[in-house]
C-alpha positions in Angstrom: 16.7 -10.5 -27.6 13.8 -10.1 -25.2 10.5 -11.3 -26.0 8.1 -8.4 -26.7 4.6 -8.8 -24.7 1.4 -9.6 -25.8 -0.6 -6.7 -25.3 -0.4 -4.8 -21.8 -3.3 -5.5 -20.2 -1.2 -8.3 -18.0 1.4 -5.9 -17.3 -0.9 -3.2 -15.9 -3.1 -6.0 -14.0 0.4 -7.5 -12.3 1.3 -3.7 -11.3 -2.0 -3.3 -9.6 -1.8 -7.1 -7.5 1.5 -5.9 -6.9 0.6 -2.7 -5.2 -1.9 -4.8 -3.2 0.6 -7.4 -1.7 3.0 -4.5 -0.9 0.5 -2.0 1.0 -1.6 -2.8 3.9 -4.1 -4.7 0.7 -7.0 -2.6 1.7 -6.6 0.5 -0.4 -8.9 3.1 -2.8 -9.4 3.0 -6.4 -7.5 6.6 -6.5 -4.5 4.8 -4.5 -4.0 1.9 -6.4 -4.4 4.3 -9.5 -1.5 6.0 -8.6 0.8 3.6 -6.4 0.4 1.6 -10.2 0.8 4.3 -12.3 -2.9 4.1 -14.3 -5.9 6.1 -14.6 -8.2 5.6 -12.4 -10.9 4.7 -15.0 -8.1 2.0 -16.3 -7.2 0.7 -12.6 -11.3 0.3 -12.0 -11.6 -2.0 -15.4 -9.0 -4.3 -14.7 -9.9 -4.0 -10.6 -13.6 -5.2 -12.1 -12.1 -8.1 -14.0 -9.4 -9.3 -11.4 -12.6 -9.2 -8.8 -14.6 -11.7 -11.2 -12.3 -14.3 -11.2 -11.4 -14.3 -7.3 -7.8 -12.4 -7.4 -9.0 -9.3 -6.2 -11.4 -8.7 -3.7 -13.2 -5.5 -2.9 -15.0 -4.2 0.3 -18.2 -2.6 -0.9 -18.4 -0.5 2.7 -15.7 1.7 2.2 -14.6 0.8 -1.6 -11.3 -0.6 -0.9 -9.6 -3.1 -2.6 -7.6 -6.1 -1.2 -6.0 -9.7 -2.7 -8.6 -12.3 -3.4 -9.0 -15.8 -2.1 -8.4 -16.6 -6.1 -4.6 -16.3 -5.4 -4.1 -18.5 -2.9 -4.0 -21.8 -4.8 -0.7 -20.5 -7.3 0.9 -19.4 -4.4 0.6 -22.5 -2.2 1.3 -24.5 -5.2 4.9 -22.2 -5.8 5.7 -22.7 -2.2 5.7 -26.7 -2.6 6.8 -26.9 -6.0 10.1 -24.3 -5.6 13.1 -26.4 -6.1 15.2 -23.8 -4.3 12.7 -23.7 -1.5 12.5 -26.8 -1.1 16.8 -27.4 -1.3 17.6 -24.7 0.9 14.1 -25.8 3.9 16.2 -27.8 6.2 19.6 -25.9 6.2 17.8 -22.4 6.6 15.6 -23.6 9.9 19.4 -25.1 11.1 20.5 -21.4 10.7 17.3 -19.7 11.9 17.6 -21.9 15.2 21.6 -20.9 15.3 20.9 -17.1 15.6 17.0 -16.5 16.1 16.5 -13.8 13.8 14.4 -13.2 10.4 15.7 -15.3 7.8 14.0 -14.5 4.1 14.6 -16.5 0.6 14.7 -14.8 -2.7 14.4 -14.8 -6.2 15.1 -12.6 -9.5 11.9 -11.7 -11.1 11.7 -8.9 -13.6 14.2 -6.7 -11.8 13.3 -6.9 -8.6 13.6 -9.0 -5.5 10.9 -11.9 -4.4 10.8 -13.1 -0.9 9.8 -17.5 -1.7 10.5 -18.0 1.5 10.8 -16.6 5.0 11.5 -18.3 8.8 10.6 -16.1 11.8 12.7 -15.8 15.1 10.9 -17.9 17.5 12.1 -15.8 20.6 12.5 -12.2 19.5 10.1 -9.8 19.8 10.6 -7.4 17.2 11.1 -8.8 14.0 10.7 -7.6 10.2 7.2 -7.6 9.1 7.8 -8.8 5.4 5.8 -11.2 3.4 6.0 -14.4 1.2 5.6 -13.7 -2.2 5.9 -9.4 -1.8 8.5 -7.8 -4.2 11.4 -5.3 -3.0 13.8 -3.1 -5.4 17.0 -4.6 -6.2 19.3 -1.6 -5.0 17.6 -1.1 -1.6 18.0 -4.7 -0.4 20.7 -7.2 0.7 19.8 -9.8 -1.5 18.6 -7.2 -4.5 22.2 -5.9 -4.4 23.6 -9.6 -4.8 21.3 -10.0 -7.4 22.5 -6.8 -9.4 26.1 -7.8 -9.0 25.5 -10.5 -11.3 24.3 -8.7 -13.8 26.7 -7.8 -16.8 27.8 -4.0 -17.9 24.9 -3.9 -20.5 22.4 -5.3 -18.3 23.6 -3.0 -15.5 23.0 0.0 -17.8 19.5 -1.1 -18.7 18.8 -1.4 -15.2 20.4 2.1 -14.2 18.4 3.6 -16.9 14.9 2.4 -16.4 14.5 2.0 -12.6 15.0 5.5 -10.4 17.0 5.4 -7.4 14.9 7.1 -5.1 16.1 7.3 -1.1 13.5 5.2 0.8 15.5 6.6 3.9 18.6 8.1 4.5 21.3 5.7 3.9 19.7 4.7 0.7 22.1 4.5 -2.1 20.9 6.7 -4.8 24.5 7.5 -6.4 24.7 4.7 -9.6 28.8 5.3 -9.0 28.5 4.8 -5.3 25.9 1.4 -6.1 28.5 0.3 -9.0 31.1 0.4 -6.6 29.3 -1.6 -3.8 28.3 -4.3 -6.6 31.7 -4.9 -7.1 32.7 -5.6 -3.7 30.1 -7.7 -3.2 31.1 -9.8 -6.3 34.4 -10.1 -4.5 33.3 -11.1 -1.3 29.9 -12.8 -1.8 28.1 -10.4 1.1 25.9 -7.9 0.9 24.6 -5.6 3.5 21.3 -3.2 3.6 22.3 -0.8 6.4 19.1 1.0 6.8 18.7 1.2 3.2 15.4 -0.2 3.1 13.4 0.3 6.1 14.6 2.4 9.0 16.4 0.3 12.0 16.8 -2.7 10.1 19.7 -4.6 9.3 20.5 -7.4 6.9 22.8 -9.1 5.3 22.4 -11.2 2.7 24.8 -13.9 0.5 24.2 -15.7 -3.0 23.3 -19.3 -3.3 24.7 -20.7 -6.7 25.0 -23.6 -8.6 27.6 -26.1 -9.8 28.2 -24.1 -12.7 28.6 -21.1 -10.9 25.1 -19.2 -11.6 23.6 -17.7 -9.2 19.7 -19.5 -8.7 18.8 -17.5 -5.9 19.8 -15.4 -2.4 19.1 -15.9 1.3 19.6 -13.2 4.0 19.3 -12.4 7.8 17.4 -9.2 8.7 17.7 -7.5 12.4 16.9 -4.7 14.4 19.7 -2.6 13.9 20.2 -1.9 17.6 20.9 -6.0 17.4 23.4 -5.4 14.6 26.6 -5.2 16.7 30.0 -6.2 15.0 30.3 -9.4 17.1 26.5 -10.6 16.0 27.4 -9.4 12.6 30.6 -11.4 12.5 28.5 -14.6 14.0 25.7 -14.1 11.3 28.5 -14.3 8.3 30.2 -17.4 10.1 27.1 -19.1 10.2 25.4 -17.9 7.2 28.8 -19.3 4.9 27.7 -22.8 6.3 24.6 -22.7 5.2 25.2 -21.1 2.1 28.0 -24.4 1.3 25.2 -26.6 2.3 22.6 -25.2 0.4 25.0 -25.1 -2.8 26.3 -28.7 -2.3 22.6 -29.9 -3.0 21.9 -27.9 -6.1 23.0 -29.2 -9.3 
């Protein structure tokens, strides 16, 4: 049985900071209104009360809004304190030196995908542009999809009911068949791919990392430029990322 919440004021203050850490962070009253679903006489109460204590910041030329320096002390303190970060540090820089491309680490949070982590290519030029702590959808996303595999039929159904599948480009699955069947070939095999799913002419493909017990704590992936994404770099990519997937899991409990 899930916990009911106390109040909403939380849940409408956590849709507006998310809207800021997923734009550009410098946005309008009337934007982050809508982007967060809230009147705009709603948005600019909480917006008032984020801004006095520090997690919201507001540029008083143009009125535009942006994340506060308030923030910056719970996410350093996540960083250091993730036990899955931390685990998985040393085996994900082996991998990111191995194939020199974009490397993120994620977590489940409320249905959708958190990047904790994320190691840059150190000689590629064109690389994803994604951030620590932003959240994705689940059913656009390499590691979302792994994350939806796990969950069981009811679960499933809850998700399918409450979150729309809309096409962020093309090759976006928006068919809850089409996704059902994809989640169950990626329980089978332990890889998922986003094939453009997500951001045009980008490429990933992402694995689980579970424990002893065989529950899945989190999910790592390697993003591309899909004009990078040939089968042999694919291939090389999965090799490589099955190592590093062992090691991880041979640390966690």
């Amino acid at each position: 049985m899930n916990p009911k919440p106390y109040g909403t004021v939380l849940i409408k203050a956590s849709k507006i900071l998310d809207c800021l850490a997923e734009t550009t962070g410098d946005v309008t009253l009337k934007e982050i209104a809508e982007l967060s679903g809230l009147t705009t006489s709603t948005a600019l109460k909480i917006l008032d009360t984020l801004i006095l204590i520090g997690y919201v910041t507001r540029n008083e030329k143009n009125k535009t809004y942006f994340l506060g320096p308030g923030l910056v002390k719970y996410s350093q303190a996540y960083s250091t304190n993730s036990m899955l970060k931390n685990i998985a540090e040393s085996s994900l820089e082996k991998l990111q030196l191995e194939i020199d491309e974009t490397i993120h680490l994620g977590m489940l949070n409320n249905d959708e995908l958190i990047y904790i982590d994320k190691l840059e290519p150190k000689k590629q030029s064109i690389y994803m542009s994604s951030k620590i702590g932003a959240t994705k959808p689940l059913y656009s996303t390499g590691m979302g999809k792994v994350f939806l595999s796990d969950y069981d039929n009811d679960r499933l159904e809850s998700y399918f009911e409450t979150i729309p599948l809309k096409a962020y480009t093309e090759n976006t699955i928006t068919n809850k068949f089409l996704m059902e069947k994809e989640l169950a070939n990626i329980k089978e095999t332990d890889i998922a791919y986003d094939d453009e799913e997500m951001e045009k002419d980008c490429f990933c493909v992402a694995m689980p990392i579970k424990n002893k017990q065989g529950q899945l704590e989190g999910a790592f992936s390697v993003s591309m430029p899909k004009f990078r994404a040939n089968q042999p770099m694919i291939d090389k990519v999965i090799e490589k990322m099955k190592v590093t997937k062992q090691l991880i899991e041979n640390n966690l409990n």
